[in-house]
C-alpha positions as CSV (number, residue, x, y, z in Angstrom):
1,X,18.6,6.8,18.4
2,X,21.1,9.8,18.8
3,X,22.4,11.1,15.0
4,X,24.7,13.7,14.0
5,X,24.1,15.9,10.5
6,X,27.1,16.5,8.4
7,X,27.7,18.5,5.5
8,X,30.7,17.4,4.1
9,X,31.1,14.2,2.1
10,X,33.2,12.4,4.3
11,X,35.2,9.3,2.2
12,X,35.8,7.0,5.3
13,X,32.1,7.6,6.2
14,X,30.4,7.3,3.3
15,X,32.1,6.4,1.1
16,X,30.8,3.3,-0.7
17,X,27.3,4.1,0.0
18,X,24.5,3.2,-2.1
19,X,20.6,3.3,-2.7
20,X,18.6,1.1,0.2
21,X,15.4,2.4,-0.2
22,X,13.2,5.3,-0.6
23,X,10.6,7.1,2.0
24,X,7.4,9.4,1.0
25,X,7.9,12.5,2.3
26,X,7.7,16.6,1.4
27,X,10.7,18.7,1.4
28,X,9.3,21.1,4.1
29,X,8.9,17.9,6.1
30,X,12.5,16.8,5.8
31,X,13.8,20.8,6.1
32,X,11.4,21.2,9.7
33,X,12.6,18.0,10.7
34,X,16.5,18.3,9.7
35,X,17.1,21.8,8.2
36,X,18.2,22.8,4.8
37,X,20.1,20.5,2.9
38,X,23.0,20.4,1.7
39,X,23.1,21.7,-1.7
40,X,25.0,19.3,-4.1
41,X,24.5,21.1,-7.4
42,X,25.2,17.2,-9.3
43,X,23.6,16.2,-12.3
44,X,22.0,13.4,-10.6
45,X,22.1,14.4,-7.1
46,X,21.5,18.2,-6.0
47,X,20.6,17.7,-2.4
48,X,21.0,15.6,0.4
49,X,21.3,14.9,4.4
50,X,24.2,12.8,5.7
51,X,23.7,10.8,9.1
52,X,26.4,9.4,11.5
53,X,24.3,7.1,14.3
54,X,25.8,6.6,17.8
55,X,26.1,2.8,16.9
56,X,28.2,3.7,13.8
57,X,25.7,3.5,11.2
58,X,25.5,5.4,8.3
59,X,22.4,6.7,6.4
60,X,21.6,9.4,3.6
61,X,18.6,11.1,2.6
62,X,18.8,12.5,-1.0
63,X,17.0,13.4,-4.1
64,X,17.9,11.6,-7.7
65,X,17.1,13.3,-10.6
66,X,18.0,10.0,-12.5
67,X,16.1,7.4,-10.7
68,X,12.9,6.4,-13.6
69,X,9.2,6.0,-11.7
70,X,9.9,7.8,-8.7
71,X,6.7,8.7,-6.6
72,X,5.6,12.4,-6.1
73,X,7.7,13.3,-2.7
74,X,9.6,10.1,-3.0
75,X,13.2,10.8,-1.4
76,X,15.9,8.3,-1.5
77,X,17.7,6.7,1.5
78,X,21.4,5.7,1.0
79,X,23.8,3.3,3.2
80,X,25.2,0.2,3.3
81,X,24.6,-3.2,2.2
82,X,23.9,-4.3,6.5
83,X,21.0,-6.2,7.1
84,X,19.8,-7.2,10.6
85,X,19.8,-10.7,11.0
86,X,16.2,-11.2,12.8
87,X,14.0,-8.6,10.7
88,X,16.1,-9.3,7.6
89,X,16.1,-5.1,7.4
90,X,18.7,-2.7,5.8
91,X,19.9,-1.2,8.9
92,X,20.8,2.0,7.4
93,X,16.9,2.2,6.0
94,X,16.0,1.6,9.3
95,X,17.8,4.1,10.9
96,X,16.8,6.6,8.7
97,X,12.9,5.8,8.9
98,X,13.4,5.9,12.9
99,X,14.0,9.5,12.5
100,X,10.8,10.5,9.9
């Protein structure tokens, strides 16, 4: 599926966002695959990718300084509450897994 990066938090985009999962994967994986990211400088947050999909969805990749038990390499996916009806999936999780 065709994406587009951003950089900028975009309100109507994103806004309203929230954690949908998590994938395992390195930093250097997710900079070769998508370049640096954006650097947030947040006490939670500090870095993160933002995804626009050609079907309108919306996805995030981004680190959480806050989250308790994460996983070594354990990066968090953001989106929206849209499941698909069949597989019962996030979409945004989906997405976002399509591309890693």
């Amino acid at each position: 599926m065709k994406y587009e990066l951003h950089d900028k938090w975009n309100d109507y985009t994103f806004g309203g966002s929230a954690l949908v999962g998590s994938v395992i994967i390195t930093r250097e994986e997710l900079v070769k695959k998508f370049g640096e990211p954006t650097q947030v400088g947040g006490e939670r947050i500090t870095e993160r990718w933002l995804f626009t999909f050609e079907d309108g969805t919306v996805g995030t990749i981004f680190n959480d300084k806050k989250i308790k038990n994460q996983k070594e390499n354990e990066w968090f996916v953001g989106g929206f509450g849209q499941y698909d009806k069949k597989t019962k999936e996030n979409i945004s999780l989906r997405a976002i897994k399509g591309l890693l």
